[in-house]
C-alpha positions in Angstrom: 171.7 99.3 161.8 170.0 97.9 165.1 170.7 101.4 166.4 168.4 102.8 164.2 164.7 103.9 166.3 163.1 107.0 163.9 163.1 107.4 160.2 162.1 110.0 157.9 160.1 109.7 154.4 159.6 112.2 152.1 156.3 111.8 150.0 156.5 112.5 146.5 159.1 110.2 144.4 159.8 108.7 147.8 156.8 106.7 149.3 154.9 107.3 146.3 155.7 106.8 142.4 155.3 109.7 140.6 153.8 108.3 137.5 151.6 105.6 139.4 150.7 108.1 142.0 150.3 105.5 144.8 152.2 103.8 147.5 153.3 100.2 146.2 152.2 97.2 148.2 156.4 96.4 149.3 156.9 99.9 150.4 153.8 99.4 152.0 154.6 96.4 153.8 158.2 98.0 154.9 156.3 100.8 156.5 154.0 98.1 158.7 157.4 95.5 159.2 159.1 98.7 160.7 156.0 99.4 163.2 156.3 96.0 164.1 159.8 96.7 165.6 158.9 99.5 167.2 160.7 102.4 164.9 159.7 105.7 165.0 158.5 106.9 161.2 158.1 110.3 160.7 156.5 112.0 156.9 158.8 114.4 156.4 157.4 116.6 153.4 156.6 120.0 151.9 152.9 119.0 151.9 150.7 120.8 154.6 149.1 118.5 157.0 145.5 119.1 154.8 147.5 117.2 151.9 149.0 114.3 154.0 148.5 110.8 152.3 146.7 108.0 154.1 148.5 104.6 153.9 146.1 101.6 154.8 147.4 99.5 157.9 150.3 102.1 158.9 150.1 104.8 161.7 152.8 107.2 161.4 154.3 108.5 165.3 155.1 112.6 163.4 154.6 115.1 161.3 157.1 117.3 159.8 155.6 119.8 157.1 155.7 123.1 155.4 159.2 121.6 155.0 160.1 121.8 158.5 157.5 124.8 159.6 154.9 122.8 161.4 155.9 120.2 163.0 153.2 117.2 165.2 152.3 114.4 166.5 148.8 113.3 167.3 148.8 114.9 170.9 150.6 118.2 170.2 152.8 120.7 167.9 156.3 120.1 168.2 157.2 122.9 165.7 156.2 125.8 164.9 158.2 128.3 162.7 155.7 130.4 160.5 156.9 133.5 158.1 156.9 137.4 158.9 154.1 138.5 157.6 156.0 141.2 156.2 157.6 139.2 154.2 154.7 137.1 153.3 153.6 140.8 152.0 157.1 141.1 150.1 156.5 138.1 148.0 152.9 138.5 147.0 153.8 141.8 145.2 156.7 140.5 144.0 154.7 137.5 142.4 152.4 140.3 141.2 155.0 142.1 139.3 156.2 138.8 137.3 152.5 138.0 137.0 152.2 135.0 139.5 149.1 134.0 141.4 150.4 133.1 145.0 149.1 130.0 147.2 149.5 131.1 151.3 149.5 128.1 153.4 148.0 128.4 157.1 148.2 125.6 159.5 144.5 124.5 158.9 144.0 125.5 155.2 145.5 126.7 151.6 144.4 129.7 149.7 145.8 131.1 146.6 144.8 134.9 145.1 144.4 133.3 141.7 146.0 130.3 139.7 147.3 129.5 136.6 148.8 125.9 134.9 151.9 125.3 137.3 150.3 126.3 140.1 147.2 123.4 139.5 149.5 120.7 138.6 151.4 121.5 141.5 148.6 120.8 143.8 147.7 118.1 141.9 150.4 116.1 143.2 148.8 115.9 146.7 145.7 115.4 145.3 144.6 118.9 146.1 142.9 122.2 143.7 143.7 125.4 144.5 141.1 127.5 146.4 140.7 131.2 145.2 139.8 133.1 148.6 138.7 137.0 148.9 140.1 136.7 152.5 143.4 136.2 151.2 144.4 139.4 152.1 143.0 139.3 156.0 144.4 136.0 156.1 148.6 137.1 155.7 147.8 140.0 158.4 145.4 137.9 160.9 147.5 134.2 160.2 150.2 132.3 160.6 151.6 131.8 157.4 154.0 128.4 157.2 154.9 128.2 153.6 154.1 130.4 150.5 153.7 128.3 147.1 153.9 129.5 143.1 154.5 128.5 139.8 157.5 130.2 138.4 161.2 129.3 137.2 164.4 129.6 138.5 165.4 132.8 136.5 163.0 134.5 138.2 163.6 133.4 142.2 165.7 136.9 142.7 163.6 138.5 141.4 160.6 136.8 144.1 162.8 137.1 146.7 163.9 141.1 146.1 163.7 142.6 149.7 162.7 139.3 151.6 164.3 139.6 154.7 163.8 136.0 157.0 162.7 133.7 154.2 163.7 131.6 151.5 163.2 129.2 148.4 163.2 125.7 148.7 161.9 123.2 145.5 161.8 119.9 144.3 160.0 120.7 141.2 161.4 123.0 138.5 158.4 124.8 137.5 157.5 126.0 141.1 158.8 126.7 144.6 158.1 126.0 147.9 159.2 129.7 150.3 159.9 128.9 154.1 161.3 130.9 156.7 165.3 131.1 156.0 165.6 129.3 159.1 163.7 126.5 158.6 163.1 123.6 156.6 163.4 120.2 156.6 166.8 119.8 158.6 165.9 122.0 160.9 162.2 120.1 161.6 164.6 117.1 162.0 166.1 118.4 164.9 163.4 119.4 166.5 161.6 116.3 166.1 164.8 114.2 167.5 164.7 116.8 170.7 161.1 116.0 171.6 161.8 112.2 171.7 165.4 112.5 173.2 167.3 110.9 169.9 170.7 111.7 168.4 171.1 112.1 165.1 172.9 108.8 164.4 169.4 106.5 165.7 167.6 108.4 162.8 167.5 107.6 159.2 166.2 109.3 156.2 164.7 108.8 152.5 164.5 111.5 149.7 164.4 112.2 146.4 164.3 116.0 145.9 166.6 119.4 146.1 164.2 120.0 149.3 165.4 116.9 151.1 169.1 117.8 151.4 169.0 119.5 154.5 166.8 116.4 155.9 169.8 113.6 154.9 172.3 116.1 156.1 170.4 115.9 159.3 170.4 112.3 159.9 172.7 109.8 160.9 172.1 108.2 157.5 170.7 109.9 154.6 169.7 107.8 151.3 168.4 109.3 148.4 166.1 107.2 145.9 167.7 106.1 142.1 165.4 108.6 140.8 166.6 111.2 142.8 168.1 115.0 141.6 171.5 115.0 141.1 172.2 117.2 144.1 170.5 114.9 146.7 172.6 112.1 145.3 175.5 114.0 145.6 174.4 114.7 149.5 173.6 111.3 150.6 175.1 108.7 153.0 173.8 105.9 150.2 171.7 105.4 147.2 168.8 103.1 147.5 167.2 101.6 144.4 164.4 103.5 142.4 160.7 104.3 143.9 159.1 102.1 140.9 161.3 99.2 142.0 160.6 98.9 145.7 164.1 100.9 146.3 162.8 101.6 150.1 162.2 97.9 150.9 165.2 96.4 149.8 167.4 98.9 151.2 165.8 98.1 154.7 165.2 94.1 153.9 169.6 94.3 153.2 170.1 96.9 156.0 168.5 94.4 158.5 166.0 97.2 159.6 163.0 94.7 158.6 
């Protein structure tokens, strides 16, 4: 793999363990080993860039988030693909008629127009609590609006999506969903990323673990989903690494060569 110069990490179940909620000290060194050599690494997440994590010693080269709709570096946006705010419009009352409080996410902040359980725990996987705002409202007509989040299941996604017209569902997590414009996400963000530093698709590499990332390790020249991944991602991938809890990242690179 000595061709390899970028790769791609989702965050959740990928860098970090789920039910230890941090980055191991392998995966860790993996990500500074890979510096080292001068490889490219790119998060590649739904988070927004308010919930990116901080790992100690490593400086990531990109951004891609909102699943693909905002897209950086640290000199400028590579990416930007927000939502009609039409449609933005569409989903809040459609949330409203299933009784769903609705999180907007903006480039430089996340409101919600109420919350209930899934929609906490959700942001409480990035660390984050949801922020009730009376400019909600303002804020889909004045904003750029990259990603709409809410709690709800997967009977009811028609129903949330009744009348959409240039956005979709994406998820990772059953008891809420991530919507992005229909032509975005994370595969998308992928190419645009390789574009703006002149890569083909077979120098990149990519790590994921959820329905969200199959676009992402379609996109790549090699896509590896984690053990713990969902079934479709395994199903998707190139290979299968080992699980987060067990250092899969680092000894699929330490084998690979790549550190």
């Amino acid at each position: 793999m000595d061709e390899i110069k970028i790769i791609f990490f989702d965050i959740d179940g990928t860098l970090i363990d789920m039910n230890r909620k941090k980055i191991s000290e392998k995966t860790l060194e993996a990500l500074r080993r890979l510096k080292e050599r001068n490889i490219l690494l790119c998060l590649a997440t739904g988070r927004g860039p308010m919930g990116l994590p901080h790992f100690e010693g490593v400086e990531f080269d990109a951004f891609l988030t909102f699943n693909g709709s905002y897209c950086f570096d640290k000199e400028q946006t590579i990416f930007s693909n927000p939502i009609p705010s039409e449609d933005v419009e569409t989903i809040v009352q459609n949330a409203a008629s299933i009784h769903r409080p609705v999180s907007i996410a903006t480039r430089d902040r996340m409101i919600a127009n109420g919350k209930d359980e899934d929609l906490v725990e959700y942001y409480s996987f990035a660390g984050l609590e949801v922020i009730v705002s009376e400019d909600f409202d303002k804020t889909i007509k004045e904003e750029e609006i990259y990603q709409v989040m809410l709690g709800c299941r997967k009977e009811d996604h028609p129903h949330l999506m009744r009348n959409v017209q240039k956005a979709r569902i994406t998820a990772w997590w059953d008891r809420a969903v991530d919507v992005i414009p229909s032509d975005g996400g994370k595969g998308e963000g992928i190419r645009q990323i390789l574009s703006y530093y002149h890569l083909d698709r077979s120098e990149a590499l990519a790590f994921g673990d959820g329905d969200n990332d199959i676009e992402m390790l379609c996109a790549v020249g090699c896509g590896v989903a984690m053990e713990n991944a969902s079934t479709g991602l395994r199903a998707a991938a190139d290979e299968i690494c080992g699980h987060v809890a067990k250092d899969g990242i680092y000894h699929y690179l330490t084998a690979r060569g790549l550190l």
